[in-house]
C-alpha positions as a LaTeX table, in Angstrom:
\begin{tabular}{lrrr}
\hline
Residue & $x$ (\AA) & $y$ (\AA) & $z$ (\AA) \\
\hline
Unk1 & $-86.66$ & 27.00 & $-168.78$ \\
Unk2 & $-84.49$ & 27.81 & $-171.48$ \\
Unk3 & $-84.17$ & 24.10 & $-172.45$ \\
Unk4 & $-87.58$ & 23.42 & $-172.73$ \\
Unk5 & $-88.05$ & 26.65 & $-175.32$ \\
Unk6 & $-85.25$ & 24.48 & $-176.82$ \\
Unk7 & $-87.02$ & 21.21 & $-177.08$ \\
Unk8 & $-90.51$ & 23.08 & $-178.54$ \\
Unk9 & $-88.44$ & 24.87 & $-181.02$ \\
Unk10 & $-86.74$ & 21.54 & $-182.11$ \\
Unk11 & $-90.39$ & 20.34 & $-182.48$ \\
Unk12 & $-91.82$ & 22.50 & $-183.85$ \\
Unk13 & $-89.33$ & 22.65 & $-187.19$ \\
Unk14 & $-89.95$ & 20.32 & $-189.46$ \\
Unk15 & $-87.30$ & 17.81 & $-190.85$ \\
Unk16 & $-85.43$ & 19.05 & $-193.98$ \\
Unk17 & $-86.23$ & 16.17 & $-196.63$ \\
Unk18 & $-84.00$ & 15.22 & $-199.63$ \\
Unk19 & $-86.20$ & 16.22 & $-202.47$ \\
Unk20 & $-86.69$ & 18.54 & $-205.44$ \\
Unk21 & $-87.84$ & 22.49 & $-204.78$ \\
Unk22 & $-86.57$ & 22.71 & $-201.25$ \\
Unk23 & $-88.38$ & 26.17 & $-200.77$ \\
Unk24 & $-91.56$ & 24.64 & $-200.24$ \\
Unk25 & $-89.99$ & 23.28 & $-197.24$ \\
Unk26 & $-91.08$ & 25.83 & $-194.68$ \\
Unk27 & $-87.71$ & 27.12 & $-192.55$ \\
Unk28 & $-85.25$ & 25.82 & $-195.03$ \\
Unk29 & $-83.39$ & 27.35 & $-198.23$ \\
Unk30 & $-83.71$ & 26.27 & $-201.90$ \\
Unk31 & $-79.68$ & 25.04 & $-201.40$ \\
Unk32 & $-79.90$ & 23.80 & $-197.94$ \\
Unk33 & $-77.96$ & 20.62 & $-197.04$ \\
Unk34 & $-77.47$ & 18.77 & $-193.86$ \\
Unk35 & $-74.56$ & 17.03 & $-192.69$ \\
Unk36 & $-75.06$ & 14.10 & $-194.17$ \\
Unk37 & $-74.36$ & 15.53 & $-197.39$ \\
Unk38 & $-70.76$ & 14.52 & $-199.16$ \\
Unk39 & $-70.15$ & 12.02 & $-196.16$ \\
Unk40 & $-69.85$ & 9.09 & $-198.73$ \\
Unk41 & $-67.73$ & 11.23 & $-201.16$ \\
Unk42 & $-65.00$ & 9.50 & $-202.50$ \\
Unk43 & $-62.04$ & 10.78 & $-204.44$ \\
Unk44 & $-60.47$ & 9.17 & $-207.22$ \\
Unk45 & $-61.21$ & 5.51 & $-206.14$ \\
Unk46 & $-60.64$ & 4.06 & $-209.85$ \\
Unk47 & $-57.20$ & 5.38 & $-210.58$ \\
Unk48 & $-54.95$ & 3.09 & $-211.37$ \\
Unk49 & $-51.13$ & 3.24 & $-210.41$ \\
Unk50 & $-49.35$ & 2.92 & $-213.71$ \\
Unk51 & $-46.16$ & 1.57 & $-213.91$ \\
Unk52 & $-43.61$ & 3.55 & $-216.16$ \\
Unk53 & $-41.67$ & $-0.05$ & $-217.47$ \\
Unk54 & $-45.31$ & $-1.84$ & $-217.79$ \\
Unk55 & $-46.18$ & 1.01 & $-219.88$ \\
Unk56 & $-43.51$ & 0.55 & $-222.03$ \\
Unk57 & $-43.69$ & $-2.75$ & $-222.81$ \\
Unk58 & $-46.99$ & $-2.53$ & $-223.61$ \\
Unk59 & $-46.70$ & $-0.29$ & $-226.25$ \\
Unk60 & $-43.64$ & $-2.80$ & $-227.55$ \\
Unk61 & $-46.92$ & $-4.09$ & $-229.74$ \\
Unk62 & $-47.33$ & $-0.62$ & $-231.35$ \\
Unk63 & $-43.42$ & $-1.01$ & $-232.32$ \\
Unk64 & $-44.13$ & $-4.56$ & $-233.69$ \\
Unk65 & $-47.41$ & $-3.19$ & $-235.98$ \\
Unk66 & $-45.32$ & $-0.16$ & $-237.37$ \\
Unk67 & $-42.41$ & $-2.45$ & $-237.82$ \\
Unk68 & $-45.26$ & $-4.91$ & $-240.00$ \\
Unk69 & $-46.10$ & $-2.28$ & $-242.17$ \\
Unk70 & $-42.42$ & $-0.54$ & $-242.68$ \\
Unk71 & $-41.24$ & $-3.94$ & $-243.80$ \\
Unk72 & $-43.88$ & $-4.46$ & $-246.15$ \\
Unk73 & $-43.39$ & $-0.81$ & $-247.44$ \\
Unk74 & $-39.61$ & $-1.62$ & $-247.91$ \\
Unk75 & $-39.92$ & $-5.22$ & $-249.90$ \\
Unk76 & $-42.17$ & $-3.50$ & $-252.34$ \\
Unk77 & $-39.89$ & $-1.00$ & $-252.85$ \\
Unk78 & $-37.03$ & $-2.88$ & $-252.86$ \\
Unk79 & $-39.19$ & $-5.24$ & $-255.43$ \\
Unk80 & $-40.04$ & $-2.49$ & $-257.68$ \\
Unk81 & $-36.75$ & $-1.42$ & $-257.82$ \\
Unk82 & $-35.59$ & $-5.24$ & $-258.92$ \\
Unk83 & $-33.48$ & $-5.72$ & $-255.80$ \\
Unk84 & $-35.55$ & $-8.73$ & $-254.98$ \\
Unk85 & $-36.42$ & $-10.88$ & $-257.29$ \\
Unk86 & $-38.90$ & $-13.26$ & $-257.45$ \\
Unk87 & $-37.08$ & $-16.54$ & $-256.13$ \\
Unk88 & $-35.66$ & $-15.25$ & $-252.46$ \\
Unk89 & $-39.15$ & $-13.82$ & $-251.95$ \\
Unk90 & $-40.97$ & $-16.93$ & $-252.15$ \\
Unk91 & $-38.47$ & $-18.54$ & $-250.17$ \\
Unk92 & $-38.73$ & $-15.96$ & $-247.46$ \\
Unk93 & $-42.35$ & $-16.43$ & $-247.92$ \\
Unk94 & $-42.11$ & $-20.19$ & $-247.77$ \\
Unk95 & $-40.26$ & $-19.44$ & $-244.38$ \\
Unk96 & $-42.23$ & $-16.79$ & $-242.53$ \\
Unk97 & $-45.38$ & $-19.02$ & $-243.35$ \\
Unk98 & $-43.22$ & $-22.07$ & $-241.55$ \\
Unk99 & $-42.27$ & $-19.82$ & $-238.79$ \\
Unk100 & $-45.67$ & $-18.43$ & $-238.12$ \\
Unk101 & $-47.24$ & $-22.02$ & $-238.30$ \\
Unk102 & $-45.23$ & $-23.39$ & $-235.95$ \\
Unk103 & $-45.31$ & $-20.56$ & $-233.26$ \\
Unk104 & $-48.68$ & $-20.85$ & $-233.39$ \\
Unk105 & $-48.71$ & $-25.00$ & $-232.55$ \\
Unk106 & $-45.86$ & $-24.62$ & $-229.78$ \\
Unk107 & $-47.60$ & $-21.66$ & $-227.96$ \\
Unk108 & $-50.86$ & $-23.49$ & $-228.08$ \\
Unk109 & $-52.83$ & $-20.83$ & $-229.65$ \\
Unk110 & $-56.37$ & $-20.55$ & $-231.33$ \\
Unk111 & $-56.46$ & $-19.05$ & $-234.93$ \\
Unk112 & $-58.22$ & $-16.34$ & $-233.58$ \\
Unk113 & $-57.23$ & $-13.79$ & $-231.11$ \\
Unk114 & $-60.22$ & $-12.45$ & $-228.95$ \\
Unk115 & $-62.50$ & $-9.84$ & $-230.26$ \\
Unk116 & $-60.88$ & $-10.15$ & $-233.87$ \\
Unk117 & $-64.40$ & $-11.59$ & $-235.22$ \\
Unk118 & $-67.24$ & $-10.99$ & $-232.57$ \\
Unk119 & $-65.99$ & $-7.07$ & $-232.44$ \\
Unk120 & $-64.84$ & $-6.53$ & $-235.95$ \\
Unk121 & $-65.80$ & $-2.91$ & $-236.54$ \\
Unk122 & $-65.32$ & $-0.54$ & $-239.79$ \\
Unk123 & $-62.09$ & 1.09 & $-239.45$ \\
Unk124 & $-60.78$ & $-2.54$ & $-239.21$ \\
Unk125 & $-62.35$ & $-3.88$ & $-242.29$ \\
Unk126 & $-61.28$ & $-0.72$ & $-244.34$ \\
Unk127 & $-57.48$ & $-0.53$ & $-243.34$ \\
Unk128 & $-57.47$ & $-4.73$ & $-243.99$ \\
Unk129 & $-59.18$ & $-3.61$ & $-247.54$ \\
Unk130 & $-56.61$ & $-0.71$ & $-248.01$ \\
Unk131 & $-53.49$ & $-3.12$ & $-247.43$ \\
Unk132 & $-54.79$ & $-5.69$ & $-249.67$ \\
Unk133 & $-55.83$ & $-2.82$ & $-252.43$ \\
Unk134 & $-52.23$ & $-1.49$ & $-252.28$ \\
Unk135 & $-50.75$ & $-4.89$ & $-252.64$ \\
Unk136 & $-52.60$ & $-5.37$ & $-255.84$ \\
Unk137 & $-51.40$ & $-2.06$ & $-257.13$ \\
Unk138 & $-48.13$ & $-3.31$ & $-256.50$ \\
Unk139 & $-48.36$ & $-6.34$ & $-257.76$ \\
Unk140 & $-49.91$ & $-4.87$ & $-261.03$ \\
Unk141 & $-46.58$ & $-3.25$ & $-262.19$ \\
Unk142 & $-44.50$ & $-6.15$ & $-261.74$ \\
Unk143 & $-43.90$ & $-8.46$ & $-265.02$ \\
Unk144 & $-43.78$ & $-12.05$ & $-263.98$ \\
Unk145 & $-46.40$ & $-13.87$ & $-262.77$ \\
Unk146 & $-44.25$ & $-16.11$ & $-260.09$ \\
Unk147 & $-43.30$ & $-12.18$ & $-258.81$ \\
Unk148 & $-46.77$ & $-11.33$ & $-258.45$ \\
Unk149 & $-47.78$ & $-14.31$ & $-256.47$ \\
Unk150 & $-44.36$ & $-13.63$ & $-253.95$ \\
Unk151 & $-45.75$ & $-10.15$ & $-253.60$ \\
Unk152 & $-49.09$ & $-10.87$ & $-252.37$ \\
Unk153 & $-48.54$ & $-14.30$ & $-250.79$ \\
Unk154 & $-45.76$ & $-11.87$ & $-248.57$ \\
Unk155 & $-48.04$ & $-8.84$ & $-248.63$ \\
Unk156 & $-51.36$ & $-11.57$ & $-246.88$ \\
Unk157 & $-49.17$ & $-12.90$ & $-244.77$ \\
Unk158 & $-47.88$ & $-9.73$ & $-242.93$ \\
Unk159 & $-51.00$ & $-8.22$ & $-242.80$ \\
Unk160 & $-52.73$ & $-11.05$ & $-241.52$ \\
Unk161 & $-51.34$ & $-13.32$ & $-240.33$ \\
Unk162 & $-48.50$ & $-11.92$ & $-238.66$ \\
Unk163 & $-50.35$ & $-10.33$ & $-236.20$ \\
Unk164 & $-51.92$ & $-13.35$ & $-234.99$ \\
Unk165 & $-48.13$ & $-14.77$ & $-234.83$ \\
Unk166 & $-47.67$ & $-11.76$ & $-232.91$ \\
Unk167 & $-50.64$ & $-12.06$ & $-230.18$ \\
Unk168 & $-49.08$ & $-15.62$ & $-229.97$ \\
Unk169 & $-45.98$ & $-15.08$ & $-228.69$ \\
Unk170 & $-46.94$ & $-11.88$ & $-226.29$ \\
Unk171 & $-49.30$ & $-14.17$ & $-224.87$ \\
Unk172 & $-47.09$ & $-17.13$ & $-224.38$ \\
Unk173 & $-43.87$ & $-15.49$ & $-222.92$ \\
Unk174 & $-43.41$ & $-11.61$ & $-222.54$ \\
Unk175 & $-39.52$ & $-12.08$ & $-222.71$ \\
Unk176 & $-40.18$ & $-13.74$ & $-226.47$ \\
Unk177 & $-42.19$ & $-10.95$ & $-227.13$ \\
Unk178 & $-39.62$ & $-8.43$ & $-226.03$ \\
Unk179 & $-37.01$ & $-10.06$ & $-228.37$ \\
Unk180 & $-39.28$ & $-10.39$ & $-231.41$ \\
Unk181 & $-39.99$ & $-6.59$ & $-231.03$ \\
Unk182 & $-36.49$ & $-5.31$ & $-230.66$ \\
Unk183 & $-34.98$ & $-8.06$ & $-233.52$ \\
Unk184 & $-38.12$ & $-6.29$ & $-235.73$ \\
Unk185 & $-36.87$ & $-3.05$ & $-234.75$ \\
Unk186 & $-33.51$ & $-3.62$ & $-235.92$ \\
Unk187 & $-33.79$ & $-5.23$ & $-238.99$ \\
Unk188 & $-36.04$ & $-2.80$ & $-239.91$ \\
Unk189 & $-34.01$ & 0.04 & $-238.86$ \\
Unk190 & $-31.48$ & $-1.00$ & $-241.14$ \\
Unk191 & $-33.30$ & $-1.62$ & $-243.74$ \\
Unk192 & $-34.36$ & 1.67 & $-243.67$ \\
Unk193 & $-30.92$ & 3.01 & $-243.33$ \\
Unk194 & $-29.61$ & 1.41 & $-246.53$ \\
Unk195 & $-32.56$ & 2.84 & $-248.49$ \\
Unk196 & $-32.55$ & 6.35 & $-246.80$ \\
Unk197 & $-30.65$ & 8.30 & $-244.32$ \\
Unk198 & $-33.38$ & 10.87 & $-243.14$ \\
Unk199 & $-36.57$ & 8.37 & $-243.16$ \\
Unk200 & $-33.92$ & 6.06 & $-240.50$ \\
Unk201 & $-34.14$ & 9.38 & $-238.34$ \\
Unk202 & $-37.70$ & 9.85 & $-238.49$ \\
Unk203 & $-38.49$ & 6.49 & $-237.95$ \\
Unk204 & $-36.32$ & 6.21 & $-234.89$ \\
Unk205 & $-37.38$ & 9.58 & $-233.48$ \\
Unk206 & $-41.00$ & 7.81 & $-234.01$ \\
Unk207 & $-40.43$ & 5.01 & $-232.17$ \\
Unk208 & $-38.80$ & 6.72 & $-229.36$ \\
Unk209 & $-41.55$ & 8.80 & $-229.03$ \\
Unk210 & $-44.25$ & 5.76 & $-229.41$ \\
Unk211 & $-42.24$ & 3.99 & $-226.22$ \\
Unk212 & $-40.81$ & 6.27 & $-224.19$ \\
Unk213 & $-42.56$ & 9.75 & $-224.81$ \\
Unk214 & $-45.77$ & 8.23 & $-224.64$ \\
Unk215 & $-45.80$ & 6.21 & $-221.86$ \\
Unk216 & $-43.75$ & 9.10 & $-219.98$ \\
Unk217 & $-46.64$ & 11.40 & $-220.27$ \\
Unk218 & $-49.19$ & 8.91 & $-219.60$ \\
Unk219 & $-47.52$ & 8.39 & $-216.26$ \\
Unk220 & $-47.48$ & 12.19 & $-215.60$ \\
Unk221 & $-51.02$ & 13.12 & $-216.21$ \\
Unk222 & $-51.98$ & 10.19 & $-214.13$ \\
Unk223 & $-51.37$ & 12.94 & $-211.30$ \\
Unk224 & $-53.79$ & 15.61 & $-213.00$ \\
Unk225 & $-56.65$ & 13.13 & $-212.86$ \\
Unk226 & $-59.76$ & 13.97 & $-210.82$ \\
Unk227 & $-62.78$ & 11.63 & $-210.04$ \\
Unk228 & $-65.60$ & 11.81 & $-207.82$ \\
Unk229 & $-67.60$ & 8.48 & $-206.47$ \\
Unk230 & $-70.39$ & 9.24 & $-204.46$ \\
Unk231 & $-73.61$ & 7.76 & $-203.91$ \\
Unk232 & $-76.25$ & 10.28 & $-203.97$ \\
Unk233 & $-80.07$ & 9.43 & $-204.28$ \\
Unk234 & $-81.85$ & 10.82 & $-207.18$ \\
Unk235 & $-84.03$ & 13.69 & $-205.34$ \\
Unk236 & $-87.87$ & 13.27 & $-204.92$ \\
Unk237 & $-90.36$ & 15.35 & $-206.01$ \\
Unk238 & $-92.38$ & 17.02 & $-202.84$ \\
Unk239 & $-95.57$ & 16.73 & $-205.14$ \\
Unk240 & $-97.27$ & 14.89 & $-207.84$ \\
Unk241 & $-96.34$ & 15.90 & $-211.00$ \\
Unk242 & $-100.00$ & 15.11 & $-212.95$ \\
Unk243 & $-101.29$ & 17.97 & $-210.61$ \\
\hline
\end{tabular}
């Protein structure tokens, strides 16, 4: 007896639907769910493991654009101040522009690395305008001619071209690009330290933070991420909406 009161209740409630403004469902809530709700729900399923060395080699090509751009800051000063005259500079020129040429034959490289023309966006196009606009201010208080054309032939070619010299060789060997970035790091570190004692701190303190600090706390909040996947149906309205 008591199982067939059972089986008419069962029948006679209706089935709870999916769909927009549950209360018009007779016997259910506005917030009712059944149990197949969350049963696909799936926690953090794009989190990638990082690991800590991986990290910090790739920020190595941070170290190598800072290391660019503190060079270039250091031959114009050490140009301004006549330390370097005109002669060494184009040879060092002459031999960067050798060097760069031929890394990019033996690695087998395209003149352009991906993305550098199909994506080009603004910020790129106004820091490339800002390096060339301070090598012309540069150049504009130097005397000789022959001078001027070492300054900006040097001043083009690291911001240009060396990062495609760059790409090169971190695309061809890692190891190579490991070496390049810690032979950068040094000669610029003491070129810094001859010119001043308290920008060598900073800039080391920098780049410890840029490759170590950095990647450290990338690794750590790796752990604080939270993502939800699941695959929930956008809900229905019970009733035509023109009515």
């Amino acid at each position: 007896m008591d199982t067939s009161i059972i089986e008419r209740t069962s029948q006679a409630q209706p089935k709870w639907r999916k769909v927009a403004y549950g209360w018009m469902q007779p016997g259910f809530d506005d917030n009712h769910t059944d149990d197949s709700f969350l049963k696909d729900m799936v926690m953090n399923a794009n989190v990638v493991k990082r690991n800590m060395l991986k990290v910090m080699q790739d920020s190595m090509s941070i170290s190598q654009y800072l290391c660019i751009v503190a060079l270039v800051g250091l031959v114009w000063t050490y140009t301004l101040r006549s330390t370097l005259d005109e002669m060494p500079l184009l040879f060092l020129d002459v031999g960067l522009l050798g060097f760069g040429f031929t890394v990019v034959l033996l690695t087998g490289s395209t003149i352009k690395p991906p993305g550098l023309l199909q994506n080009t966006t603004l910020i790129s196009c106004i820091s490339l305008n800002v390096s060339v606009v301070a090598s012309v201010f540069i150049a504009s208080r130097l005397l000789s001619r022959l001078h001027v054309l070492a300054i900006m032939l040097f001043s083009l070619q690291e911001f240009l071209f060396a990062p495609l010299v760059t790409y090169c060789i971190n695309k061809y060997s890692i190891w190579l690009h490991l070496w390049l970035s810690f032979f950068l790091m040094t000669v610029t570190l003491g070129l810094v330290y001859t010119l001043h004692r308290l920008l060598f701190v900073m800039l080391l303190g920098f780049w410890v933070f840029v490759n170590v600090v950095c990647p450290y706390w990338l690794i750590r909040i790796q752990a604080y991420k939270f993502e939800i996947n699941v695959p929930w149906d956008e809900a229905k309205l019970c009733f035509d909406i023109t009515d």
